[in-house]
LOLORO-843732 format. One record per residue (C-alpha): residue in three letters; x, y, z. Coordinates in steps of 0.001 Angstrom, whole numbers. Layout:
<recs>
<type = ala, u = X, v = Y, w = Z> $
...
</recs>
This chain:
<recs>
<type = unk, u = -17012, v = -16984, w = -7582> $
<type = unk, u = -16758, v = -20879, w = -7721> $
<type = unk, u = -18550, v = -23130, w = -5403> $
<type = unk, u = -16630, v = -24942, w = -2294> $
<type = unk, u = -18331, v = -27353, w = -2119> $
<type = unk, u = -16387, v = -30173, w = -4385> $
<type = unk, u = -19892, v = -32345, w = -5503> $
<type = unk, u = -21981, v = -29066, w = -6532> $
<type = unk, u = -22532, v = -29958, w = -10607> $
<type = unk, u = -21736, v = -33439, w = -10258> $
<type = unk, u = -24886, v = -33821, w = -11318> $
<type = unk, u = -25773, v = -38222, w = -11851> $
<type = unk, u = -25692, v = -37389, w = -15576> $
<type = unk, u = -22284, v = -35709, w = -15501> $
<type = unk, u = -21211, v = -38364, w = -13437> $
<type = unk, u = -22124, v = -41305, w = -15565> $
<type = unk, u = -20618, v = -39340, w = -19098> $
<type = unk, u = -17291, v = -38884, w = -16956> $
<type = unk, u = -17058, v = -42828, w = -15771> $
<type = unk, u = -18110, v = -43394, w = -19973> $
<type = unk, u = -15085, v = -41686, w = -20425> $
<type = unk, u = -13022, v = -43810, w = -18336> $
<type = unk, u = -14715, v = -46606, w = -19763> $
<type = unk, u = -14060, v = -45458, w = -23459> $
<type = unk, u = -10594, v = -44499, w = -22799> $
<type = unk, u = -9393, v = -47621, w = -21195> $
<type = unk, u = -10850, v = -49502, w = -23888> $
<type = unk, u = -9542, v = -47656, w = -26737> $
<type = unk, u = -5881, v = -47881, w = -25176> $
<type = unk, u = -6527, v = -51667, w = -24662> $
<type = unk, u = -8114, v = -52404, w = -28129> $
<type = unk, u = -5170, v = -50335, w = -29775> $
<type = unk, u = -2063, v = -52088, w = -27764> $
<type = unk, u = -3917, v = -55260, w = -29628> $
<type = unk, u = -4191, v = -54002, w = -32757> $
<type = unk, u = -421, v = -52811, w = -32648> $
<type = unk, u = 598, v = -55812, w = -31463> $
<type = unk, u = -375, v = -57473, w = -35247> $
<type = unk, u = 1593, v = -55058, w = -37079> $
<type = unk, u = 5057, v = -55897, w = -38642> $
<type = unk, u = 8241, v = -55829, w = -37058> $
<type = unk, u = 10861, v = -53719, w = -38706> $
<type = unk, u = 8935, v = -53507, w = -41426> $
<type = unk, u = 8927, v = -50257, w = -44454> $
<type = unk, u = 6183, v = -47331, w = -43602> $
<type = unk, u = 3833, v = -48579, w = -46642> $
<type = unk, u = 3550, v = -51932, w = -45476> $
<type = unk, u = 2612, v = -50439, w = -41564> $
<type = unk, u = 584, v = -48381, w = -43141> $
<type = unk, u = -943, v = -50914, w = -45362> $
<type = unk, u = -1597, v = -53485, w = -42141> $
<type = unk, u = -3135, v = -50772, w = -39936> $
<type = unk, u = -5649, v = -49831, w = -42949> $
<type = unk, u = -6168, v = -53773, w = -43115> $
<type = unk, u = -6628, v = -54501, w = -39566> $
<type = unk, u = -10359, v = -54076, w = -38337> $
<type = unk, u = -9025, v = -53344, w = -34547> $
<type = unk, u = -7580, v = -49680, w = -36043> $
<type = unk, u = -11217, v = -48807, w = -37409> $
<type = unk, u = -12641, v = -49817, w = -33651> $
<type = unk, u = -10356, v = -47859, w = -32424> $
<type = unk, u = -10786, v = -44925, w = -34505> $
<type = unk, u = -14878, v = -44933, w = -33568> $
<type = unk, u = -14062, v = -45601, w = -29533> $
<type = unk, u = -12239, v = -42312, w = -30187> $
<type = unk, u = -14732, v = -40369, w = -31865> $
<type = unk, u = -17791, v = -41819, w = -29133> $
<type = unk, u = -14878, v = -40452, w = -26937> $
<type = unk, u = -14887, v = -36882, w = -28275> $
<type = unk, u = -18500, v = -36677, w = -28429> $
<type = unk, u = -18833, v = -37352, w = -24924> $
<type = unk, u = -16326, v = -35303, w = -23972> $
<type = unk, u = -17493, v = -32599, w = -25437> $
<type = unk, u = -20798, v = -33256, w = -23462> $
<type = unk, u = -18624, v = -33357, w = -20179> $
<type = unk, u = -16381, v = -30075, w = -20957> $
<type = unk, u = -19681, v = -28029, w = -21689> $
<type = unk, u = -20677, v = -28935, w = -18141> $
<type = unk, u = -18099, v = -29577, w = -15611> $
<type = unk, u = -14416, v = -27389, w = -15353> $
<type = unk, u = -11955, v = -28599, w = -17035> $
<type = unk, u = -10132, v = -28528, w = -14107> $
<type = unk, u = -12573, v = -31010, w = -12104> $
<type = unk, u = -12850, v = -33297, w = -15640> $
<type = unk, u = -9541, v = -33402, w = -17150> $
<type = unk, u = -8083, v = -35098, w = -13752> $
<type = unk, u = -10980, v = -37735, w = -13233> $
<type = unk, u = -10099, v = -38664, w = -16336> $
<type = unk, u = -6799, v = -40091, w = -15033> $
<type = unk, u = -8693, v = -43284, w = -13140> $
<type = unk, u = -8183, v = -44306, w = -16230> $
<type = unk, u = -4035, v = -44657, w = -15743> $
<type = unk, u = -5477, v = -47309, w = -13126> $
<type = unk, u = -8366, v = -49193, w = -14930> $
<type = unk, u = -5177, v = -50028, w = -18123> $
<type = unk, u = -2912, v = -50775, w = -15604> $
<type = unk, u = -4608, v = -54026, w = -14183> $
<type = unk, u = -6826, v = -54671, w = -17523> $
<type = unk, u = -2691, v = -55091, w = -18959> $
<type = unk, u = -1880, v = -56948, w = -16334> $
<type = unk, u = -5147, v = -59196, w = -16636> $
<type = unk, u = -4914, v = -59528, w = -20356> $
<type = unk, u = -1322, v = -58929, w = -21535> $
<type = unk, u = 398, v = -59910, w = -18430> $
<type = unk, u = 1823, v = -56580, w = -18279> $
<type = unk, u = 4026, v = -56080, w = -15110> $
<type = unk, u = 3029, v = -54090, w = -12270> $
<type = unk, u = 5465, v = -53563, w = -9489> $
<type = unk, u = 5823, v = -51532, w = -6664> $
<type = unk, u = 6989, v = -48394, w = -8184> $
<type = unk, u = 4208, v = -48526, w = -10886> $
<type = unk, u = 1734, v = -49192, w = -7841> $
<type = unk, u = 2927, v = -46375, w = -6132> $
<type = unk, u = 2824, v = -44025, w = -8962> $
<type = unk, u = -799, v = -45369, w = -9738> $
<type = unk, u = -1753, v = -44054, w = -6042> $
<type = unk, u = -314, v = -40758, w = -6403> $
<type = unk, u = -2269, v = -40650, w = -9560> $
<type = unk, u = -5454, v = -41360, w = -7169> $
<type = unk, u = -4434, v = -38969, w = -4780> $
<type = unk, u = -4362, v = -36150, w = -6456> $
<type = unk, u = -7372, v = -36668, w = -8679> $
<type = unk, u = -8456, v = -36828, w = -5075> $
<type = unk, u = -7022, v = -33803, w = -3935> $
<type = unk, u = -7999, v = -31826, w = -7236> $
<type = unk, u = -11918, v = -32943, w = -7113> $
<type = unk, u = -11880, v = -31074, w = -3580> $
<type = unk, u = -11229, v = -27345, w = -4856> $
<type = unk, u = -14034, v = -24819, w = -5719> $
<type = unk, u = -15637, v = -25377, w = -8608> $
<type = unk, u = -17906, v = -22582, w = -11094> $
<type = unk, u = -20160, v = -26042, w = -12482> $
<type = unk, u = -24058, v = -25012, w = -12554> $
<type = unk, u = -26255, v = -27666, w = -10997> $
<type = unk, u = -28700, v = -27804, w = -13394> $
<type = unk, u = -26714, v = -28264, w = -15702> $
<type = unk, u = -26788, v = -31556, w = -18162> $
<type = unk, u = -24784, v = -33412, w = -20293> $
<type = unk, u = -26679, v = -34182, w = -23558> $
<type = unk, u = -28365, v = -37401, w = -23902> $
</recs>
């Protein structure tokens, strides 16, 4: 039977590897939405696919993803999926206003809104019961 109290397992460790995922995954999505943005327009398959294979950003990209999984797999082997997998989502809010600050990506109202739901029920999810160990730690 899972534990009610929302912080048992969120052990310093597990918390630092779940903000390193936010931190990874906000900027993979920013370094790729760069990369992309040096491809060709209307351009034939082989020559996309020749300008990603060119373009250094895709390779940094590539290796944000992999530190990603490695972490990740760190975080799944001890926290519930259901506790990780919506933390996770802060991240909808850290690319939001990095877009903004470095693409001058619009946010309005409605995105703003949508961006506090988003909060609100990581929020609400991080309060149910959860079956995390204590002592348990993320690898180093």
């Amino acid at each position: 039977m899972g534990d009610k109290n929302p912080l048992h397992g969120l052990t310093p460790a597990l918390a630092l590897a779940l903000a390193f995922t936010i931190v990874l995954d906000t900027l993979a999505q920013l370094l790729w939405k760069h990369a992309v943005e040096g491809l060709p327009d209307n351009a034939p398959l082989q020559a996309i696919l020749l300008a990603v294979f060119s373009q250094p950003w895709f390779a940094v990209v590539i290796c944000l993803f992999l530190v990603q999984l490695w972490n990740w797999l760190g975080v799944l082997k001890h926290a519930d999926l259901s506790f990780a997998q919506p933390i996770t989502s802060i991240s909808y809010l850290t690319v939001s206003v990095a877009s903004w600050w470095l693409f001058g990506e619009a946010i309005g109202p409605v995105k703003t809104t949508g961006i506090l739901l988003i909060l609100a029920g990581v929020w609400l999810t991080s309060q149910g019961p959860r079956s995390t160990q204590a002592d348990s730690e993320p690898p180093r």
